[in-house]
Backbone as CSV, one residue per row, in Angstrom:
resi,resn,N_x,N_y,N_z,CA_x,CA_y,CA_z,C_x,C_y,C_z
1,UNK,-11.975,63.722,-58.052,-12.264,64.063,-59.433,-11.955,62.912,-60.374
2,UNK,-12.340,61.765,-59.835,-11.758,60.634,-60.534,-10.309,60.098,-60.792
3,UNK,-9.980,58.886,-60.888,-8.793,57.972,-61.076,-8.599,57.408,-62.274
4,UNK,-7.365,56.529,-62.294,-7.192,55.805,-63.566,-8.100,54.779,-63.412
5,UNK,-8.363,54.293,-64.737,-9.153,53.446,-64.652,-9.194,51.833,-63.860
6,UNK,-7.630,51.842,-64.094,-7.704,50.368,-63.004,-7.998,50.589,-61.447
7,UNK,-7.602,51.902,-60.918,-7.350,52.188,-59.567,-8.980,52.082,-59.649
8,UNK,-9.957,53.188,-60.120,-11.089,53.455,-59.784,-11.833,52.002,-60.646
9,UNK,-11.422,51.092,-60.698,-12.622,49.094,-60.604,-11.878,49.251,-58.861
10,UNK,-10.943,48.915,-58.878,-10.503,48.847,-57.818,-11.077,49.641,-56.460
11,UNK,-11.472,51.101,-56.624,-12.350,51.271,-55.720,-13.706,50.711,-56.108
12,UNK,-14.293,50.994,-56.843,-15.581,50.169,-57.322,-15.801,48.621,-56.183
13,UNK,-14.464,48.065,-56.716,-14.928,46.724,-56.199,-14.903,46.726,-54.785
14,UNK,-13.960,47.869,-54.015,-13.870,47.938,-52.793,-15.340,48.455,-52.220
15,UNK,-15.988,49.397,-53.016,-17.194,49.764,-52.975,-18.580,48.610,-52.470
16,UNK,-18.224,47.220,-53.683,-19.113,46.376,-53.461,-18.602,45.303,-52.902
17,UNK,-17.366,44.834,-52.242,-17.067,43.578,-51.980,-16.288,44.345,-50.729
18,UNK,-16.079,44.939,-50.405,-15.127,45.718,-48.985,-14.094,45.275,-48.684
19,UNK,-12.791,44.772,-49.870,-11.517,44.877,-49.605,-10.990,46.120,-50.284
20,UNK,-9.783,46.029,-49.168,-8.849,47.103,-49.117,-8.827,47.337,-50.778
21,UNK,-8.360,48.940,-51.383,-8.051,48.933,-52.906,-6.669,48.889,-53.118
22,UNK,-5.843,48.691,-52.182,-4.855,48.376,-52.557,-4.611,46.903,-52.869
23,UNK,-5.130,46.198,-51.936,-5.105,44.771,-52.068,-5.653,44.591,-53.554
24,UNK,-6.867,45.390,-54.201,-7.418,44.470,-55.331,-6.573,45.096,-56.241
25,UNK,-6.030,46.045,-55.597,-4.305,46.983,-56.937,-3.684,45.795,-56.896
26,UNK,-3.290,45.129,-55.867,-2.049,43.779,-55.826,-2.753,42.933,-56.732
27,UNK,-3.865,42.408,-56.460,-4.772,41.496,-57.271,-4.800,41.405,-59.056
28,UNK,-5.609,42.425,-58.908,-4.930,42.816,-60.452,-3.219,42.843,-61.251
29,UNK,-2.698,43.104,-60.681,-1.491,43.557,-60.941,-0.767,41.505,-61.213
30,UNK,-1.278,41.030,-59.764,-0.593,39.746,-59.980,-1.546,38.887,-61.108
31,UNK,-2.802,39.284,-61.468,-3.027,38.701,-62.849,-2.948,39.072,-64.005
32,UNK,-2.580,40.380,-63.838,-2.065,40.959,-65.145,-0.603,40.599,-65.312
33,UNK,-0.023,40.151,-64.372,1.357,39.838,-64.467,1.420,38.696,-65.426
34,UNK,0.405,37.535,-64.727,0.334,35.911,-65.141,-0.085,36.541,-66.538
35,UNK,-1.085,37.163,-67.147,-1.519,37.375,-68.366,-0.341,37.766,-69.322
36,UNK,0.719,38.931,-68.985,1.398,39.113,-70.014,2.582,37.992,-70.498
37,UNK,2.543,37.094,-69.125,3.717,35.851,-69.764,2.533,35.112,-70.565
38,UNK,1.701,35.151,-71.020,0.876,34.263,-71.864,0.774,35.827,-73.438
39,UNK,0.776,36.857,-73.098,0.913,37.647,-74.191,2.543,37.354,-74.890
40,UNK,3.617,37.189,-74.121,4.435,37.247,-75.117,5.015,36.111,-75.261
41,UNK,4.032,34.896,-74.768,4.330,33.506,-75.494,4.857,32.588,-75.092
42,UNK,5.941,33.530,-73.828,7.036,32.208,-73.218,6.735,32.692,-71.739
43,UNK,7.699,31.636,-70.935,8.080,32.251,-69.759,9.355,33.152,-69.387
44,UNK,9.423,34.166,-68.821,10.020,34.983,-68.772,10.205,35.646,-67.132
45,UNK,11.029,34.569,-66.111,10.670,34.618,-64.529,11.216,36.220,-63.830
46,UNK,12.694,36.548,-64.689,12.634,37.755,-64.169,11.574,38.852,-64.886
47,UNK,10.895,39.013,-65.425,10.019,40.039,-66.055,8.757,39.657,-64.693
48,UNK,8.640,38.748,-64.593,7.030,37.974,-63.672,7.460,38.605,-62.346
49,UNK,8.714,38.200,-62.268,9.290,38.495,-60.322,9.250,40.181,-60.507
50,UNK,10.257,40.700,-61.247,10.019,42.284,-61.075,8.411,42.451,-61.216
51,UNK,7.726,42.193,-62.393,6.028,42.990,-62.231,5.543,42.390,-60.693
52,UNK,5.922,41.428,-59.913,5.010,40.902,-59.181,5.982,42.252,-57.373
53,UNK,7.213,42.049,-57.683,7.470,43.078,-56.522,7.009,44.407,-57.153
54,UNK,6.731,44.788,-58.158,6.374,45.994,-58.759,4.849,46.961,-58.291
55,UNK,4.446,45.342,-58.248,3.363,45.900,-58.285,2.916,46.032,-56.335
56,UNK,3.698,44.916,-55.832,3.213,44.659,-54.449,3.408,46.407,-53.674
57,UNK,4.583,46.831,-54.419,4.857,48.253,-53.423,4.032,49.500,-54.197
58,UNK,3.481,49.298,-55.374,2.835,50.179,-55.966,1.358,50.249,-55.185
59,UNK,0.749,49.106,-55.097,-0.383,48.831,-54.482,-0.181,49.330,-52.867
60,UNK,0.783,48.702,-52.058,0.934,49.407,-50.594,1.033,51.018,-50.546
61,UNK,1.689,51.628,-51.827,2.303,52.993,-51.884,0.772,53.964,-51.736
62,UNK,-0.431,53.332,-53.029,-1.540,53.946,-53.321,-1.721,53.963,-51.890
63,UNK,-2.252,53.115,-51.236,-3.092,53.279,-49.661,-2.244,54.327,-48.761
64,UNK,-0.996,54.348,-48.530,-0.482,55.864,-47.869,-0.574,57.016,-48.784
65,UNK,-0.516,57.063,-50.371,-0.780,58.446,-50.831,-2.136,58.833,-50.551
66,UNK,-3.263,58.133,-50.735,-4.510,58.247,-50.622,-4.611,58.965,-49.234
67,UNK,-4.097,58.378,-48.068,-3.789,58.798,-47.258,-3.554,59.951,-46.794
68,UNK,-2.340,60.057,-47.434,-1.788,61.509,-47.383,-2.556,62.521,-47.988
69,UNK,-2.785,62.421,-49.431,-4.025,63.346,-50.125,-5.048,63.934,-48.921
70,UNK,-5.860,62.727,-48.630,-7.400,63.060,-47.911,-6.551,63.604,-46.793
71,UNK,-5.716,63.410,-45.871,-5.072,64.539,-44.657,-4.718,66.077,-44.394
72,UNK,-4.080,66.038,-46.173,-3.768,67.722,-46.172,-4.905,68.470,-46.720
73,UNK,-6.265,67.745,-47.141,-7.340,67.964,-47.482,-7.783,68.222,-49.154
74,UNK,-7.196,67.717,-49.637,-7.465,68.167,-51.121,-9.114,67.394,-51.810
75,UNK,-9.631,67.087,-51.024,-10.504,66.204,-51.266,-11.833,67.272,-51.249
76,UNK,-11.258,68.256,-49.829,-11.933,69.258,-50.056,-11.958,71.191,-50.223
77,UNK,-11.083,70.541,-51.636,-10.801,72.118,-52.560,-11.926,72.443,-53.189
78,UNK,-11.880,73.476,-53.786,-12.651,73.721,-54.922,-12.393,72.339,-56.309
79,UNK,-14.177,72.642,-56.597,-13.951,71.792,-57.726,-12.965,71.475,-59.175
80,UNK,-12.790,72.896,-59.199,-11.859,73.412,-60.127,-10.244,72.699,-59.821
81,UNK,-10.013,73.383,-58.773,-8.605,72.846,-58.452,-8.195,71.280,-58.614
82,UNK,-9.705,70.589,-57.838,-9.211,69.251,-57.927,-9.295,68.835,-59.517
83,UNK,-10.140,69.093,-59.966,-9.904,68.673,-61.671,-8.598,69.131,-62.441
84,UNK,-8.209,70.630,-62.245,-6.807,70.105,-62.877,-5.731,69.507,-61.869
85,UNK,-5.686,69.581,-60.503,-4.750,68.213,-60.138,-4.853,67.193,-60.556
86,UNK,-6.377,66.480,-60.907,-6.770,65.299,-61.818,-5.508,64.704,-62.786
87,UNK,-6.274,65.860,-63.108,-5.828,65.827,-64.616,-4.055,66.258,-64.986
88,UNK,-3.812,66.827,-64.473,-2.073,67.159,-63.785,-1.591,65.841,-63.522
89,UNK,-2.056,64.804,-62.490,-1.769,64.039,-62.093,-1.781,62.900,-63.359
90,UNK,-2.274,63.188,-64.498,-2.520,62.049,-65.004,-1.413,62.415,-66.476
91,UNK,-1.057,63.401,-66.241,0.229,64.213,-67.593,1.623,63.527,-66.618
92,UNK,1.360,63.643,-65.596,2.398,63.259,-65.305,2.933,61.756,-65.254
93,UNK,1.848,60.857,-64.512,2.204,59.752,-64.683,2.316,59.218,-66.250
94,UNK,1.613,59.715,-66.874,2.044,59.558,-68.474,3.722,59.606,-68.885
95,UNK,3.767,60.943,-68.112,5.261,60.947,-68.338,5.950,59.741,-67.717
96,UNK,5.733,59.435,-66.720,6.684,58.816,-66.078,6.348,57.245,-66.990
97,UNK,5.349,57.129,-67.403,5.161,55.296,-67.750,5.602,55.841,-69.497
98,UNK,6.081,56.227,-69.799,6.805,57.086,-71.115,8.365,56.400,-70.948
99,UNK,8.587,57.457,-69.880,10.360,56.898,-69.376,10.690,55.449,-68.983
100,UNK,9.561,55.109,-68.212,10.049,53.645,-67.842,10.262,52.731,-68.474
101,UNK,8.892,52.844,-69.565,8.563,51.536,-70.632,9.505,51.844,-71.439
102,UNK,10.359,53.085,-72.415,11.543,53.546,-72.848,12.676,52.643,-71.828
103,UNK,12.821,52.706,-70.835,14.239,52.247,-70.274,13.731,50.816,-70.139
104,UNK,12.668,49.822,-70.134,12.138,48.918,-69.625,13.123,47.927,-68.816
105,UNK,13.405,48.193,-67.499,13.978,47.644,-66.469,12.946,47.187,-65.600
106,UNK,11.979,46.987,-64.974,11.188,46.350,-64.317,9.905,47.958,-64.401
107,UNK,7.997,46.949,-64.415,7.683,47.979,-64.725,6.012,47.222,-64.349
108,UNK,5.147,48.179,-64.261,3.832,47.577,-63.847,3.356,47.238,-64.841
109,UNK,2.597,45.655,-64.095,2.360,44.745,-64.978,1.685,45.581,-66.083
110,UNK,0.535,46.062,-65.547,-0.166,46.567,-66.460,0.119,47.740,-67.743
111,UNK,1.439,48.328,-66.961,1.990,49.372,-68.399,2.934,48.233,-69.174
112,UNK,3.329,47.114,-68.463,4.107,46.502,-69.611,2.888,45.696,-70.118
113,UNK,1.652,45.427,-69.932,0.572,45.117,-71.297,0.478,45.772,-72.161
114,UNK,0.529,47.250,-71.850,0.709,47.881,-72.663,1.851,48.335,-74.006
115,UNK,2.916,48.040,-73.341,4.060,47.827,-74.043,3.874,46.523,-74.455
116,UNK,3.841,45.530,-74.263,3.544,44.279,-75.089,2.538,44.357,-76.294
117,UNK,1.517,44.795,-76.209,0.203,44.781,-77.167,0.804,45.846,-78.143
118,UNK,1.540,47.388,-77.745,2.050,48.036,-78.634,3.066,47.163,-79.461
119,UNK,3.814,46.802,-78.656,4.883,46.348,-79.835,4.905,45.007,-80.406
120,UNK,4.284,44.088,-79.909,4.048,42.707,-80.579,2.942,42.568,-81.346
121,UNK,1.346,43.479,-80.815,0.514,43.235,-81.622,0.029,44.321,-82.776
122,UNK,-0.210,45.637,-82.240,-0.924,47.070,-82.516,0.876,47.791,-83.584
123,UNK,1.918,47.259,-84.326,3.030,47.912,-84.958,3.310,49.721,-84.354
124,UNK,3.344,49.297,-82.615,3.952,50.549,-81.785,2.514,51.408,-81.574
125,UNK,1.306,51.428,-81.978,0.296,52.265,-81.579,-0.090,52.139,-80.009
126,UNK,0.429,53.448,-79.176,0.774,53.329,-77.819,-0.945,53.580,-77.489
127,UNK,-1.790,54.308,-78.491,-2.942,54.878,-77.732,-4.189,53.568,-77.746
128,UNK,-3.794,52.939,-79.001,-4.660,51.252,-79.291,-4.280,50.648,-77.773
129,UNK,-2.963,50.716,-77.810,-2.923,49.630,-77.224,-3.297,50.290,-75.404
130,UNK,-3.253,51.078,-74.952,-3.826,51.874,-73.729,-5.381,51.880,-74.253
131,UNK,-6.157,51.892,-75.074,-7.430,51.587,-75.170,-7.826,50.006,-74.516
132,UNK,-7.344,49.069,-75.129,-7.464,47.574,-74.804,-7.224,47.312,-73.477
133,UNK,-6.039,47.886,-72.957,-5.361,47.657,-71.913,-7.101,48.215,-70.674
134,UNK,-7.923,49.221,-71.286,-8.543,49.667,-70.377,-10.225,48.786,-70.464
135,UNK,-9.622,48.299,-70.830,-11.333,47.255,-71.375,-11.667,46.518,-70.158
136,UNK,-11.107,45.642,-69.429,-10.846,44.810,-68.192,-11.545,45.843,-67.003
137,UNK,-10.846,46.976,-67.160,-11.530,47.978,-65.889,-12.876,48.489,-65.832
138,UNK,-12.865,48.679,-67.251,-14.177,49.322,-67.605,-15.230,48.299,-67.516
139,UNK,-14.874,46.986,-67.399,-16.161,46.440,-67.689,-16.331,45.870,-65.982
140,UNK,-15.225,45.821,-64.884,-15.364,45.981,-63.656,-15.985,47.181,-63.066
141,UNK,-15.774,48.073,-63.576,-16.632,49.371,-63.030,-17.986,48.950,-63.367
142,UNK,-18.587,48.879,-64.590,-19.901,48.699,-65.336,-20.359,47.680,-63.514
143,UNK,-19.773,46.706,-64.129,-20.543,45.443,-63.238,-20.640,45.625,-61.654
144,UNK,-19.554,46.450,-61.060,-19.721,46.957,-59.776,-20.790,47.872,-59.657
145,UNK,-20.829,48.466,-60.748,-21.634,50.226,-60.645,-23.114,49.596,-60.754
146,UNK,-23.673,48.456,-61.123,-24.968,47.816,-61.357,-24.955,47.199,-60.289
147,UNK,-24.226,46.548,-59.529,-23.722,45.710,-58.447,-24.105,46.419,-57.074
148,UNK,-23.906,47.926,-57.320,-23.834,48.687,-55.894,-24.726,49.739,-56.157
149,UNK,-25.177,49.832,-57.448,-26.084,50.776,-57.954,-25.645,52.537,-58.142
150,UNK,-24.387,52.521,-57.749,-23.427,53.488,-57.347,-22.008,53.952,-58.531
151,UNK,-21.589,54.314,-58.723,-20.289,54.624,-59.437,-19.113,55.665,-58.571
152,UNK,-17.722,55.312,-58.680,-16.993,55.779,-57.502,-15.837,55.975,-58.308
153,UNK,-15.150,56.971,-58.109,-13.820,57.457,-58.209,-13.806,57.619,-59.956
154,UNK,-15.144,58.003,-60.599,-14.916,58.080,-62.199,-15.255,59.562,-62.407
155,UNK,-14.566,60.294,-62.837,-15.188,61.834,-63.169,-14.155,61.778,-64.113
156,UNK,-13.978,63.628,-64.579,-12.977,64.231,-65.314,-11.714,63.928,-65.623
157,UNK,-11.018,63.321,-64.141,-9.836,62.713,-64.268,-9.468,61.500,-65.053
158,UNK,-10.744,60.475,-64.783,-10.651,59.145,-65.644,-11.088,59.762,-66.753
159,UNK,-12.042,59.906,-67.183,-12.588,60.633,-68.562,-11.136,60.788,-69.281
160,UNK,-10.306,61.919,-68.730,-9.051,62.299,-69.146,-8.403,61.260,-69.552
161,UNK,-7.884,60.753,-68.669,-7.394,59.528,-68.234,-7.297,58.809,-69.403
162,UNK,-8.836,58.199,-69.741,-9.254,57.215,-70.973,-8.762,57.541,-72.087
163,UNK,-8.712,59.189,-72.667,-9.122,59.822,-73.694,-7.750,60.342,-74.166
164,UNK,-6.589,60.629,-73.339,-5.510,61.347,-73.722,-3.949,60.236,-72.912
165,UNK,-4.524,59.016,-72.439,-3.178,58.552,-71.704,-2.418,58.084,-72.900
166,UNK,-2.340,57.424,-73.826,-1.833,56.883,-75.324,-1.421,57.479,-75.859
167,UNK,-2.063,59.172,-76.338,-1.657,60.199,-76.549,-0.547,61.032,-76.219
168,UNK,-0.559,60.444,-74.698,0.165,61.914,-73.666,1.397,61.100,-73.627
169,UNK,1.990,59.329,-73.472,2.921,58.675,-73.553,3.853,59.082,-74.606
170,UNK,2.716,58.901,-75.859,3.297,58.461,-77.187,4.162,60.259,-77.752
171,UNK,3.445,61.676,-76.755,3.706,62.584,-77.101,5.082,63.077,-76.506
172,UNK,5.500,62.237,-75.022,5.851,62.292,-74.036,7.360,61.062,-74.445
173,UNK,6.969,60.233,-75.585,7.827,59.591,-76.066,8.838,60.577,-76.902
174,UNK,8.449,61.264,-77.771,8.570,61.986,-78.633,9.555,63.338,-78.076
175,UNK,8.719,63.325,-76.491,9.384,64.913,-76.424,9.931,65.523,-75.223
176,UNK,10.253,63.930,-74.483,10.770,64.199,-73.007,11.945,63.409,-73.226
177,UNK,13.206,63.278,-73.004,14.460,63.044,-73.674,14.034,61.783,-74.788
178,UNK,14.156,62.164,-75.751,13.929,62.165,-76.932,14.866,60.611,-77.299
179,UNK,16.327,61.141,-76.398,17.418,59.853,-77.046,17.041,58.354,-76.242
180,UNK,16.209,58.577,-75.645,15.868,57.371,-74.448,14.827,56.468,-75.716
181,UNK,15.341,55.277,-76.264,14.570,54.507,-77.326,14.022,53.622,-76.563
182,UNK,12.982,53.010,-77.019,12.250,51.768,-76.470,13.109,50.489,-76.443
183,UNK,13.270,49.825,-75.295,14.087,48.996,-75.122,13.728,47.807,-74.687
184,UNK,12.215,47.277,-75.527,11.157,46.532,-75.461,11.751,44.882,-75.786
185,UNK,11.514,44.115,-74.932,11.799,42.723,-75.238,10.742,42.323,-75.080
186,UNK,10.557,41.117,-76.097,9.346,40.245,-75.918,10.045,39.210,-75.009
């Protein structure tokens, strides 16, 4: 029922170029890493080393959940069900990239773009800056989806995804321990 938007370029591209999607999760992740030490100006080696192990086990993790998912069969529920797991799935990780970027101790590259663009460029607008952050994917899907003539892993969930992740953080900032402040360094 569709993915986030980076995961589903990532199948896309696996779609038209046939590497693993975890590997192009690592891929991404290690140039979004290099990108945000050029967003906040300097070098910054422990922020680079945590996003870069951050991301290496996030990317290995996707290929066994995927895994696991398609085994116990959820792939083939009713349509219904899988759309609000979708979409379940995507309240939650909200939550969780809420708490992290709040405690910011090491964090994926790509939610700390997001935390960077909120707080250095966009004056804290979490949903601007999760818009921008999704521009890069979207225009990898476009070019795969013309590429393969095909479109993969985009439904309800990404839709969601696109439309309420900025929202669901910034609400999730607000209203999941509340005393946990942003602890954002440039």
């Amino acid at each position: 029922m569709g993915s986030g938007l980076w995961t589903a370029a990532a199948v896309n591209l696996t779609e038209w170029i046939g590497l693993n999607t975890g590997l192009l999760l690592f891929i991404f992740g290690v140039v979004n890493a290099v990108t945000n030490q050029f967003l906040i100006r300097r070098f910054d080696g422990r922020r680079l080393i945590g996003e870069l192990l951050y991301v290496m086990f996030f990317s290995y993790f996707v290929n066994i959940f995927t895994n696991l998912l398609n085994n116990v069969g959820v792939p083939n529920l009713p349509i219904v069900i899988r759309a609000i797991l979708s979409c379940l799935g995507v309240v939650f990780f909200c939550v969780a990239i809420s708490l992290y970027q709040r405690a910011n101790i090491v964090m994926h590259p790509n939610d700390d773009t997001t935390n960077i663009l909120r707080f250095m460029y966009l004056k804290g607008n979490s949903t601007a800056a999760q818009v921008i952050d999704f521009v890069p994917p979207i225009i990898i899907i476009i070019i795969a989806g013309i590429a393969i003539k095909a479109v993969y892993s985009v439904n309800v969930g990404t839709v969601f995804s696109f439309i309420f992740n900025g929202i669901l953080i910034a609400l999730s900032d607000k209203m999941i321990w509340p005393a946990l402040k942003h602890n954002f360094a440039s």
